[in-house]
C-alpha positions as CSV (number, residue, x, y, z in Angstrom):
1,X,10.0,33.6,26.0
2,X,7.4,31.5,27.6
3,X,8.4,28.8,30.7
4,X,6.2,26.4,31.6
5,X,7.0,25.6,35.2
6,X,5.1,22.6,37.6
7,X,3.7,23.2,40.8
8,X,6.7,22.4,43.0
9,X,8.8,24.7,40.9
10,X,6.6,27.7,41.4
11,X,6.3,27.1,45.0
12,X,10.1,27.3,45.2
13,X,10.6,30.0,43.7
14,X,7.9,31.9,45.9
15,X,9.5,30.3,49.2
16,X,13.1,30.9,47.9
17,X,11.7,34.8,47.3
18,X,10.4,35.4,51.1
19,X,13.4,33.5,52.7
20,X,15.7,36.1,50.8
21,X,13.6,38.5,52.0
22,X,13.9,37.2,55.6
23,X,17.3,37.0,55.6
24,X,17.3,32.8,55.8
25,X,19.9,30.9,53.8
26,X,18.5,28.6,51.1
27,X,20.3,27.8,48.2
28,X,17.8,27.1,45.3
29,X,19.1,24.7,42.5
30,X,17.6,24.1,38.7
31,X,15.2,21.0,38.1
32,X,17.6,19.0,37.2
33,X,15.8,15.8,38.1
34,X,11.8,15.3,39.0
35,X,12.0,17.8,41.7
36,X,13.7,21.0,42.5
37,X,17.1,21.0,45.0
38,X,16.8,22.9,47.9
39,X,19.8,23.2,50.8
40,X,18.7,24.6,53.7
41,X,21.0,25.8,56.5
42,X,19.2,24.6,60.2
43,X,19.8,26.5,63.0
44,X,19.8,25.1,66.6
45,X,16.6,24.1,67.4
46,X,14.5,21.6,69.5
47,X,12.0,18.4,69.2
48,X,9.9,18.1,71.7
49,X,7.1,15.2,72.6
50,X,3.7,16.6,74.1
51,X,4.5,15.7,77.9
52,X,7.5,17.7,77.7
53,X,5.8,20.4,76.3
54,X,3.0,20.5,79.5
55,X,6.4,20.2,81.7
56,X,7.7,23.5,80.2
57,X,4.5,25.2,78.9
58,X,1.7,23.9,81.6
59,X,-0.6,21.2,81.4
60,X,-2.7,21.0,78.1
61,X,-0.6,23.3,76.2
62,X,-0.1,22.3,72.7
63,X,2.3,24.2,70.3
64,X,1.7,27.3,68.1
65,X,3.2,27.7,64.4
66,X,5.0,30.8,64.1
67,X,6.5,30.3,60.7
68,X,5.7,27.1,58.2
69,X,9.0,25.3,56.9
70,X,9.8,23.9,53.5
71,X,8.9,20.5,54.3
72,X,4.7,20.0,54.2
73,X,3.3,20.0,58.1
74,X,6.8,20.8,59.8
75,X,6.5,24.3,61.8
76,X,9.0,26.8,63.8
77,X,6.5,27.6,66.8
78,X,6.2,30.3,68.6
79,X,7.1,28.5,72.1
80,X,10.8,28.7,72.8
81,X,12.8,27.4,75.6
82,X,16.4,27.9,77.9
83,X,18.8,25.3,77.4
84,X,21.5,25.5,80.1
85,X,25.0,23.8,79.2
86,X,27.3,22.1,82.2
87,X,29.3,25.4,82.4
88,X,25.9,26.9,83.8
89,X,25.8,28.8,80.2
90,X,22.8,29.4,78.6
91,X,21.4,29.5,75.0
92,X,17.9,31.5,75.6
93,X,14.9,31.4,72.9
94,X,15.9,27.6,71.5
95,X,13.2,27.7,69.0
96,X,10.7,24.4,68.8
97,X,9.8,22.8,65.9
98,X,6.3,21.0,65.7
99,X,4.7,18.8,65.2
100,X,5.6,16.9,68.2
101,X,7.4,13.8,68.5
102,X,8.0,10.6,70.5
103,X,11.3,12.2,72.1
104,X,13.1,15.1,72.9
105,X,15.7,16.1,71.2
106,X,18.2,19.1,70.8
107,X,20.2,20.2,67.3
108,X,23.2,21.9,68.0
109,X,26.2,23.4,65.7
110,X,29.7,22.5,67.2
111,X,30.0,26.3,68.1
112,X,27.0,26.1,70.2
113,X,28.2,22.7,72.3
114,X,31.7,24.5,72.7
115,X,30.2,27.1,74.1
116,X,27.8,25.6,76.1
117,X,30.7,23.3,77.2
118,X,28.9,20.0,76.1
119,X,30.8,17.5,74.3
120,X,28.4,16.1,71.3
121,X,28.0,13.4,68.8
122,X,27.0,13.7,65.1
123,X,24.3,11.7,64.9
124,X,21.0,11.5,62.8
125,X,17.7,12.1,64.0
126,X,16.1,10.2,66.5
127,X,19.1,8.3,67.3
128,X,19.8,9.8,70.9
129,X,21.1,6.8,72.9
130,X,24.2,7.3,74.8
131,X,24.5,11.1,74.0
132,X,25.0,13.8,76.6
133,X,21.6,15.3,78.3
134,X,21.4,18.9,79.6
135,X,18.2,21.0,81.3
136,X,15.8,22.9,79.5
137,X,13.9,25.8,81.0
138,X,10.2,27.0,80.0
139,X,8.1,29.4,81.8
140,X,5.8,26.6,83.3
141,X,9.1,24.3,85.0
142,X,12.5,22.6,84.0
143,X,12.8,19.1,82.0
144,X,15.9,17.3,82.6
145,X,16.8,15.3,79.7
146,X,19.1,12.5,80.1
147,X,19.8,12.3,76.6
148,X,19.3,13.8,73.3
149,X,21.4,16.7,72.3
150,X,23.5,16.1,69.1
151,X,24.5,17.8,66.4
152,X,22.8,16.5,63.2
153,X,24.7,14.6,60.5
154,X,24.0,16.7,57.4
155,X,21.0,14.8,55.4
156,X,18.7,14.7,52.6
157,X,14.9,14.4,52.2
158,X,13.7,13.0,49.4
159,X,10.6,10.8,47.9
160,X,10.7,7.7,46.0
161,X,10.9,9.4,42.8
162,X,13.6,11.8,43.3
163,X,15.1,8.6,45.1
164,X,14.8,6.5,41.6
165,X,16.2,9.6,39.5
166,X,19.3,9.5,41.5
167,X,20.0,6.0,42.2
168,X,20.2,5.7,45.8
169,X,17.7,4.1,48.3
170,X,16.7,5.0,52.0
171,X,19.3,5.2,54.7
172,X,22.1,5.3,52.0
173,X,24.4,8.2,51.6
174,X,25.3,10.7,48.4
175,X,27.9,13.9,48.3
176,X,26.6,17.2,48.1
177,X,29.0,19.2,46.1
178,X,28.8,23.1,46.6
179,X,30.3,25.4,44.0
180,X,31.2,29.0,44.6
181,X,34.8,30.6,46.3
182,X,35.3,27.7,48.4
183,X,34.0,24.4,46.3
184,X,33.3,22.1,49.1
185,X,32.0,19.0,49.0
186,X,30.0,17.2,52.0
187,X,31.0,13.2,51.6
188,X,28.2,12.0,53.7
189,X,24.7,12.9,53.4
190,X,22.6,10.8,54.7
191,X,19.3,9.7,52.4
192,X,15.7,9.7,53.7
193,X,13.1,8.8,51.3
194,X,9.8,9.0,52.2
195,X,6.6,10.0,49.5
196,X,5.7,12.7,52.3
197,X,9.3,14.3,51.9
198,X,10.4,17.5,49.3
199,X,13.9,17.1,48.0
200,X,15.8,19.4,50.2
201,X,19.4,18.9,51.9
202,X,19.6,20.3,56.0
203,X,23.2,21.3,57.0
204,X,23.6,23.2,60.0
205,X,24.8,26.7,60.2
206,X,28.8,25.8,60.8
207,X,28.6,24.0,58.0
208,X,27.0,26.3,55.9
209,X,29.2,29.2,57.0
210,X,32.1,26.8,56.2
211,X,31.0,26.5,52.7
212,X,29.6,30.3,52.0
213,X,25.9,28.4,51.1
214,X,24.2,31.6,50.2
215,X,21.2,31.9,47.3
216,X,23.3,32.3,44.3
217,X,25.8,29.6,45.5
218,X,25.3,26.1,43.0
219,X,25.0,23.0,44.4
220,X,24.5,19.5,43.2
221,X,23.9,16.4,44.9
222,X,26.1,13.4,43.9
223,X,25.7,9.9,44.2
């Protein structure tokens, strides 16, 4: 039987292939609408801007991608860093992700805060005022950040198209319903549209233990 598939749906199925093989969790969905589904599980990870990078790295040092991501020009590098919690616990290799950015900012699960012993907001990206701060450690010096650890509010990236398709606009919210044993069903996720973006859902890794999101897992995304 012949398939004709586009070019998006190719690539996924060649991403969604090496992430099995990697051992990442990504649950790949049919082209239902203009583009394919993907729900990625993000593990605690950092966003750093270029000065704190010369703070932690040494002056002139610029990041180095380790492993591209699903979304076009987003990168795990290979620079990671020591974030030290109020308890004086440490989470060691706190991976970066590049590009840089105009802030600093740290993504922890609720697990990793507990044990850390910070006390942390869910809040979406970039939105950092008033949140707790903590120290970060690279082999070059310590940054002290005042603010900007959170744990991410679970969210979806999409363009205008996939947007239109499911009628909902930026900044808006939709359910993501996930099939399997459990059946569990995220109420808020938050929309970002943008025609840079690939329709793909980020939850982090409580959340995606919660709900069993493994490869063979369905899920749908609901306005």
């Amino acid at each position: 039987m012949n398939q004709n598939f586009n070019r998006s749906q190719i690539e996924l199925l060649v991403r969604s292939s090496l992430k099995r093989q990697a051992g990442v969790t990504v649950a790949p969905q049919a082209a239902v609408g203009p583009n394919p589904l993907v729900v990625n599980s993000s593990a605690r990870h950092c966003h750093l801007s270029q000065e704190a990078v010369e703070i932690l790295f040494g002056k002139g040092h610029q990041l180095t991608p380790k492993k591209w991501l699903y979304m076009d020009g987003q990168y795990a590098a290979e620079e990671s860093v020591t974030l030290i919690g109020p308890r004086s616990r440490v989470i060691s290799n706190l991976r970066i992700l590049g590009p840089c950015r105009d802030f600093n900012q740290v993504e922890l699960a609720y697990t990793d805060a507990i044990s850390l012993g910070f006390k942390i907001p869910v809040r979406n990206s970039g939105d950092i005022a008033g949140t707790p701060g903590g120290m970060l450690m690279g082999p070059a010096g310590y940054l002290k950040m005042e603010e900007g650890i959170i744990r991410a509010a679970p969210h979806v990236h999409m363009t205008p198209e996939d947007a239109a398709y499911y009628g909902v606009e930026n900044k808006s919210f939709m359910k993501l319903r996930v099939g399997g044993d459990l059946g569990v069903t995220f109420d808020n996720i938050y929309v970002r549209v943008d025609p840079s973006f690939k329709l793909e859902v980020h939850i982090d890794t409580d959340e995606a233990n919660a709900c069993g999101l493994g490869p063979d897992v369905p899920c749908e995304l609901i306005k």
